[in-house]
C-alpha positions in Angstrom: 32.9 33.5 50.4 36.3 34.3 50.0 38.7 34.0 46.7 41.4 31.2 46.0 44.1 33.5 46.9 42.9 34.4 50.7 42.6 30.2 51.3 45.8 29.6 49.8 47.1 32.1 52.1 45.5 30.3 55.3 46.6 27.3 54.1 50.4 28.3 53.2 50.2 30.2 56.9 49.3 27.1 58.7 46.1 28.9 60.1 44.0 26.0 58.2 45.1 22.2 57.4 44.3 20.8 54.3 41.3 18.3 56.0 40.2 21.5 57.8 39.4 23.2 54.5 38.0 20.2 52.7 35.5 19.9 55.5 34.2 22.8 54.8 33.5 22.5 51.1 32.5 19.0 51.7 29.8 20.6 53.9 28.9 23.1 50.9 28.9 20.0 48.5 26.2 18.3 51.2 23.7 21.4 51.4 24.1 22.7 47.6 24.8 19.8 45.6 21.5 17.4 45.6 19.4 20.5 44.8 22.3 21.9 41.8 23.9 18.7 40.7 26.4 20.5 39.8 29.5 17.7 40.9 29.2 14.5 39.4 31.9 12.8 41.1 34.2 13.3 44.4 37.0 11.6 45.1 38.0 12.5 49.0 41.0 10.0 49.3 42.3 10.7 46.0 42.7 14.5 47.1 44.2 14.0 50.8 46.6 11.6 49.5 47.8 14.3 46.8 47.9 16.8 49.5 50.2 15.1 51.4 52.9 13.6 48.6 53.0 17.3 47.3 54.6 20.6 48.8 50.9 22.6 47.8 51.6 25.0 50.3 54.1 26.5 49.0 52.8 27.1 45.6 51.0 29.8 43.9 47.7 28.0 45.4 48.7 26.8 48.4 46.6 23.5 48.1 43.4 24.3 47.2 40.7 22.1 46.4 39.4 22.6 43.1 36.9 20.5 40.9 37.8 19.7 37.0 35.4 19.7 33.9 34.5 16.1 33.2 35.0 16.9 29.4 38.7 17.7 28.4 40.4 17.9 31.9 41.6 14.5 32.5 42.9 12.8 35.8 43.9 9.5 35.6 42.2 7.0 37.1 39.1 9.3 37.2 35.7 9.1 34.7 36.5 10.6 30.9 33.1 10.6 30.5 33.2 14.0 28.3 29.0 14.0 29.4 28.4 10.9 27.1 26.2 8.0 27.8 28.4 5.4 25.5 31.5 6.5 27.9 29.8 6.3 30.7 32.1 3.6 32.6 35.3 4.8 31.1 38.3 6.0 33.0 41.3 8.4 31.9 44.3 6.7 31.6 46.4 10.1 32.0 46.3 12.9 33.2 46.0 16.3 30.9 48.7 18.9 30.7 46.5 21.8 32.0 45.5 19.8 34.8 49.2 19.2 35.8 49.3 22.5 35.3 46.4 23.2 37.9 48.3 20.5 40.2 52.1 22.6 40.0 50.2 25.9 40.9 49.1 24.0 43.9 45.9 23.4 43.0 44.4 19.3 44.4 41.9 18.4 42.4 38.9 17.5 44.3 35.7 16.1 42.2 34.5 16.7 38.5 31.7 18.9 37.4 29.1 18.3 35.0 28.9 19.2 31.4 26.6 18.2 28.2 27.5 15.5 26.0 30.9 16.5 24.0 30.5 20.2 25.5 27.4 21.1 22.1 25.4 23.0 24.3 25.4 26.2 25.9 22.9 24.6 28.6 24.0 21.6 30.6 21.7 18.7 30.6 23.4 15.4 29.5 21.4 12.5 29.4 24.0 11.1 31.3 23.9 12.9 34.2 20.8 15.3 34.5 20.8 18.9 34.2 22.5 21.9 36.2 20.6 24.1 37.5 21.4 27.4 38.4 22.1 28.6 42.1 20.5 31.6 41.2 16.6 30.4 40.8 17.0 26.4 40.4 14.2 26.8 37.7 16.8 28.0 35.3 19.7 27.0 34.1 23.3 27.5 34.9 24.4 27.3 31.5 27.2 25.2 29.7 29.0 23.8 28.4 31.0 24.5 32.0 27.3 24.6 33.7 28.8 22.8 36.2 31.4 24.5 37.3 29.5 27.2 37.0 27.2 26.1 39.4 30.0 24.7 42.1 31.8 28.2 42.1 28.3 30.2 42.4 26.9 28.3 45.0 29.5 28.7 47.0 30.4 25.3 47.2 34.3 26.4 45.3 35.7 29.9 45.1 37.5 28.8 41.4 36.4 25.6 39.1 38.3 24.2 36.6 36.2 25.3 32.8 36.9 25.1 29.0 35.7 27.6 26.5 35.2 26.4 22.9 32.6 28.8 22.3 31.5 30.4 24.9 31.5 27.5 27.3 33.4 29.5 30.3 31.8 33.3 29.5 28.1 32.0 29.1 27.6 30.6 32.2 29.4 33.3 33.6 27.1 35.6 32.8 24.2 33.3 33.6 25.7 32.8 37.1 27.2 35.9 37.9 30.6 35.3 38.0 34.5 36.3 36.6 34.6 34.1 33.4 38.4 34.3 31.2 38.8 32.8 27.9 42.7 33.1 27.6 44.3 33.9 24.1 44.9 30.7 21.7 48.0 29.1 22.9 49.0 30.7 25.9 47.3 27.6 28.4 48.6 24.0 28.6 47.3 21.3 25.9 47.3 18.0 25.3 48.4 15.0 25.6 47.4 13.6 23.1 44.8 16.4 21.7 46.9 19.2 21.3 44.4 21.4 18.4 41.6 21.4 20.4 38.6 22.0 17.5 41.3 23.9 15.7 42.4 26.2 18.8 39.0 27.4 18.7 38.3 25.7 22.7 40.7 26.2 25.7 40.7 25.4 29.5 41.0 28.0 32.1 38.4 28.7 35.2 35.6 30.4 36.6 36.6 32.6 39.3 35.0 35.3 41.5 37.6 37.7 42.1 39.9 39.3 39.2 43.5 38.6 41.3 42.6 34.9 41.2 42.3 34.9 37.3 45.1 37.0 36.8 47.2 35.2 39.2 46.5 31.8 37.8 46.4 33.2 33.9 50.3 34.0 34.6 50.8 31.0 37.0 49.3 29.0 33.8 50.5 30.8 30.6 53.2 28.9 29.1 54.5 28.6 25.3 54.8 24.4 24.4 57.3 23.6 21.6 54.8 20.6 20.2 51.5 22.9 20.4 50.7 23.4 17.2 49.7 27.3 18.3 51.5 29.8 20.0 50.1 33.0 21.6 51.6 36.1 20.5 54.3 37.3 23.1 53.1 41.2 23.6 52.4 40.9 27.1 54.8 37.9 27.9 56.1 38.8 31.5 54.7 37.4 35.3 54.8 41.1 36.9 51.8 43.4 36.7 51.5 44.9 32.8 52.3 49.0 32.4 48.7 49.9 32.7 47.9 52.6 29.8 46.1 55.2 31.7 42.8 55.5 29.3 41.6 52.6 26.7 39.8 53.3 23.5 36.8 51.0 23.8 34.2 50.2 21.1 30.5 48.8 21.9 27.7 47.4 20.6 24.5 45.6 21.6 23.6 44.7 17.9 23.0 41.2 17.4 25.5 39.6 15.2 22.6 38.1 13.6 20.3 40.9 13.8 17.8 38.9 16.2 16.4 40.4 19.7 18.9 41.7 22.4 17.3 41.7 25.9 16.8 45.6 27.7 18.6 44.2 30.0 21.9 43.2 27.9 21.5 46.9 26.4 21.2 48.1 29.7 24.3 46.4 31.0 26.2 47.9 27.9 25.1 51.0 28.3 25.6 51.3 31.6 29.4 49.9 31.5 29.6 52.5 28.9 28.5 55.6 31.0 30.8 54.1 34.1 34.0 53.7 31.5 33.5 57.6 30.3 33.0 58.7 34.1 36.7 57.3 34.5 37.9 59.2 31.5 38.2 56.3 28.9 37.3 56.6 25.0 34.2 55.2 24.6 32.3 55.1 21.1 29.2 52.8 19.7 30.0 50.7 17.0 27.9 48.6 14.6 28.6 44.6 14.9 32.2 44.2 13.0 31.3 40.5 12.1 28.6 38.8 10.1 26.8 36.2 12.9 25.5 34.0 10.3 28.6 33.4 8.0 30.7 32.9 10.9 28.6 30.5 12.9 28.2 28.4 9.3 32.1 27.6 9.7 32.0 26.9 13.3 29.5 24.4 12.2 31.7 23.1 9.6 34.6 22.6 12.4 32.6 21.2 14.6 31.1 19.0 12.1 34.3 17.7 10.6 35.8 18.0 14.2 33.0 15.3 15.4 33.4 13.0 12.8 37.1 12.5 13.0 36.8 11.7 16.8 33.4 9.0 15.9 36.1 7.7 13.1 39.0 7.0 15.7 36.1 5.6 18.3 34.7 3.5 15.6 38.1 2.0 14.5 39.6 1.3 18.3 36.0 -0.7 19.4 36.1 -2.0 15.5 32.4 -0.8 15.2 29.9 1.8 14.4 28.9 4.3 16.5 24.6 4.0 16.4 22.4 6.7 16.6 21.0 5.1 20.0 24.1 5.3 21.2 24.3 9.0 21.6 21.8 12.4 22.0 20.5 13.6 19.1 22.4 16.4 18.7 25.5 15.0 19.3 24.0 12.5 16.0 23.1 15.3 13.8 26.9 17.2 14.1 28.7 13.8 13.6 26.4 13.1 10.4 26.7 16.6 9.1 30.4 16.0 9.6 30.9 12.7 7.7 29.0 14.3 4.3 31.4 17.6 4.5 33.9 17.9 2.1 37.5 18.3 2.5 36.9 21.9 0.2 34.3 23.2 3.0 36.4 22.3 5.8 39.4 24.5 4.6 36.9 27.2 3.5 35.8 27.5 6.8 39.2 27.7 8.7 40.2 29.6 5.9 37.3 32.5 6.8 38.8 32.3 10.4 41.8 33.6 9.3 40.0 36.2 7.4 37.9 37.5 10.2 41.2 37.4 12.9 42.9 39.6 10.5 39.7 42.0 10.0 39.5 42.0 14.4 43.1 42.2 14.5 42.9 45.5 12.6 39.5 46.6 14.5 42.0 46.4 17.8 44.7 48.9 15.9 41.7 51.8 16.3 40.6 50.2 19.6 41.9 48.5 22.6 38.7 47.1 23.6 35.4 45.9 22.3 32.5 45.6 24.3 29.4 43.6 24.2 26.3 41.8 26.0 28.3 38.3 27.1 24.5 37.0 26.5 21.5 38.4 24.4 19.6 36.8 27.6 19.6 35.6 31.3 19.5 32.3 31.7 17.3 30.2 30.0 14.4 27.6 32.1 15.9 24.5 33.1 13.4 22.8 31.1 13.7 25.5 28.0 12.7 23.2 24.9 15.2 24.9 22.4 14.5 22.8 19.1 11.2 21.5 18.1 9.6 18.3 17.0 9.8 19.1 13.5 13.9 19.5 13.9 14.2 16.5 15.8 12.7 14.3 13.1 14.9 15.7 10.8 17.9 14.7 13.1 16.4 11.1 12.3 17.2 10.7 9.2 19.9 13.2 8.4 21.8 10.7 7.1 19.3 11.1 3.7 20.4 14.6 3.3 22.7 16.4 0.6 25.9 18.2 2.6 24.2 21.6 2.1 20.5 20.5 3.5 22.5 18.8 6.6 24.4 22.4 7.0 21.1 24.2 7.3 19.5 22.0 9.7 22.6 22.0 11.9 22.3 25.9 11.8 18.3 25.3 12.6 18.8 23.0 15.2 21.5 25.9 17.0 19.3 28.7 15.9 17.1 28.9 19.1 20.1 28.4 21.5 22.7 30.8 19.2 19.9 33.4 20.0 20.5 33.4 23.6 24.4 33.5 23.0 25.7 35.2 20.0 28.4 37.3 21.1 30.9 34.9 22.5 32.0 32.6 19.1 33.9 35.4 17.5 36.8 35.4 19.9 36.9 31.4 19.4 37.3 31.7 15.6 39.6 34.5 16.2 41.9 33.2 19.0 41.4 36.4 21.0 41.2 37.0 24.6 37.8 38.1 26.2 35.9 38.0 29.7 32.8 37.9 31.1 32.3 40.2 34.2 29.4 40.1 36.1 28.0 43.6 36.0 24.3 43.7 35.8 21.1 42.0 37.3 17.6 41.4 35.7 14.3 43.2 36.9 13.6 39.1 37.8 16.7 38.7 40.1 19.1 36.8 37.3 22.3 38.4 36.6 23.6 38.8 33.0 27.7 39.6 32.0 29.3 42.2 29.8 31.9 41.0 27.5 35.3 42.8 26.6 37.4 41.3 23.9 41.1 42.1 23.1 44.1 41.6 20.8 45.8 38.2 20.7 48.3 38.5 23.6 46.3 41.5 25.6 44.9 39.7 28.9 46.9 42.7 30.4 44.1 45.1 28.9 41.2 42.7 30.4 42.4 42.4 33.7 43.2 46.4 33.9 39.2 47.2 32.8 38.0 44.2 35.1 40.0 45.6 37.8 38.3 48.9 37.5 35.1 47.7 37.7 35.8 45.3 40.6 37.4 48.2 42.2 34.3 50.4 42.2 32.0 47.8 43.4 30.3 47.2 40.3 30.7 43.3 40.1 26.8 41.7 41.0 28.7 38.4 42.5 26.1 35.9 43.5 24.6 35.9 47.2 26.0 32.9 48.0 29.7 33.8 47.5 29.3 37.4 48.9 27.5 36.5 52.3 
């Protein structure tokens, strides 16, 4: 399959109409879909007609079909589901920032992809809509929260979906699925309106791609500075031509844990290896021990997303004038909004407050180094079916309302615990507000591919795209089968 760019450029050359082109993925929706369900919703006439009112083909894009995240990436008109069974009839009544943003590029939005309930999951398997399943070996998962997308853009079915990233949500199943996965620097992509902090800058949208000239092109076709965001990224890089490449990086690695738990042979391997290839071409490599400790820092994401989830419950509770009930929602979903309705005000703070702490700590890490590399995942992919609590943790969930603010924070970390195994490298560049990617580098003796993850200082997407570039260049990137037939 080709990229983004070479259908933009049939389409803005007139060697392929707009219907032509959405045949064609209509035709990979029919074959892939029913076996992936990886699209939760199409919506044909809503795309031609924007395809003719707009001038797509001369934009960056050149009218390209592409399929949003049904959490965050609002049309209006369309489902606002965010993967939750008490929205499940609700409709956007306007249309996001980044996905005008999408639509001025020349993107036409074409469809919405699946996602787990309010995006808590690194799996995708909603109780609204039924798992994702990964193109791969369907027996597994594509991963999540952007699972979906995932699954459209590694299937074949779109060469670029639409993703968000508030922990890992755009790198994980990346590396799950083998593709090109970007989580841009805090500030630099479109928010709101409406939500402009977006879990305290820790989540952003962007896309999952399969070649690095269509992230880079639609990273500086995107990248904007918004006098009402309450964020602004850091203007080191802040031009659309190519960035003065530095002829060798300093890179640090590691394949420690950040919570000292198991790393597959395969995530060392694919560490390792990107290692030995990054010497080869003269760059400063040097092993490293983990710079950040896993367990503090995943207690104040908690606390975020605790606090985070109650606010939005308190705002739904007072515009239907009643109480959200545990029925109402999937238990995990219940257990962070209770969590987040015993936290204090004091905890809250602490934890934003140990953000800032670590940023500065990483922002001083990138003064020795340019890059840092890791595993994207400790794992491939996980079964479809993977049960990643237990009954035991599940009845807790129950009556979690009983619990003190400190017993709710460590079942919260208990009930993540099995999942944060699988994915512990990609939270720190959240917290941080730093750039990183997921390239797809390595495959599993079982046929599963697995990413490697580089991050960089605020404002350095320049340095990601130059090391991506390099290993594109040499044919390193394991793409899936279905996008390299």
């Amino acid at each position: 399959m080709q990229d983004a760019t070479y259908w933009a450029e049939q389409l803005r050359n007139g060697h392929l109409s707009f219907h032509e082109r959405l045949e064609m993925i209509e035709r990979k929706i029919a074959q892939q879909n029913p076996k992936l369900n990886a699209l939760i919703h199409v919506d044909r006439e809503a795309a031609l007609k924007e395809s003719q009112t707009g001038n797509n083909q001369n934009r960056l894009f050149g009218g390209q079909p592409i399929p949003l995240k049904i959490l965050g990436q609002t049309k209006a008109g369309w489902p606002a589901t965010a993967g939750a069974k008490m929205f499940s009839d609700k409709k956007a009544s306007q249309t996001a920032h980044f996905v005008r943003g999408l639509e001025q590029a020349g993107f036409v939005p074409f469809g919405q992809t699946n996602a787990p309930e309010f995006g808590f999951k690194n799996i995708t398997d909603p109780e609204l809509y039924g798992p994702t399943r990964n193109p791969w070996n369907t027996m597994f998962s594509a991963g999540g929260s952007s699972g979906g997308a995932a699954a459209a853009v590694a299937s074949g079915m779109f060469p670029i979906a639409g993703a968000s990233d508030g922990g890992g949500s755009i790198r994980i199943p990346a590396s799950f699925t083998g593709l090109i996965g970007l989580k841009p620097t805090r500030g630099s992509m479109p928010v709101g309106p409406g939500e402009w902090r977006s879990w305290q800058g820790a989540s952003i949208n962007f896309a999952l791609t399969i070649s690095m000239r269509d992230t880079q092109r639609l990273f500086y076709g995107l990248r904007t500075s918004q006098p009402a965001a309450p964020y602004q990224a850091p203007q080191v890089e802040w031009t659309h031509q190519k960035a003065s490449q530095q002829k060798h990086v300093k890179i640090a690695f590691s394949t420690q844990s950040p919570v000292g738990r198991h790393v597959s042979e395969t995530a060392i391997q694919a560490v390792r290896k990107a290692a030995d290839f990054l010497t080869e071409q003269g760059h400063q490599v040097e092993e490293v021990d983990y710079p950040i400790d896993g367990q503090q820092m995943m207690q104040s994401y908690y606390a975020m997303n605790g606090g985070e989830t109650a606010a939005m419950f308190a705002d739904i509770e007072q515009a239907r004038g009643q109480v959200v009930g545990i029925d109402e929602v999937e238990l995990m979903t219940w257990g962070v909004y209770q969590y987040g309705r015993k936290l204090s005000a004091a905890t809250y703070i602490q934890a934003l407050q140990y953000w800032d702490q670590i940023t500065e700590k990483m922002e001083n890490f990138f003064e020795t180094y340019d890059l840092f590399l890791t595993p994207t995942t400790a794992e491939t992919a996980p079964l479809v079916d993977a049960d990643l609590q237990s009954d035991v943790i599940r009845r807790n969930l129950e009556t979690i309302d009983t619990l003190s603010e400190r017993q709710a924070a460590d079942l919260i970390y208990e009930m993540f615990d099995q999942s944060y195994q699988l994915t512990p490298y990609t939270q720190l560049a959240n917290l941080t507000g730093q750039p990183a990617i997921s390239l797809p580098t390595m495959m599993s003796a079982h046929r599963l591919p697995l990413g490697i993850q580089f991050m960089a200082s605020k404002g350095r997407e320049d340095l990601l795209f130059q090391i991506g570039q390099l290993f594109e260049m040499h044919g390193q990137f394991k793409l899936p089968p279905q996008v390299t037939e």
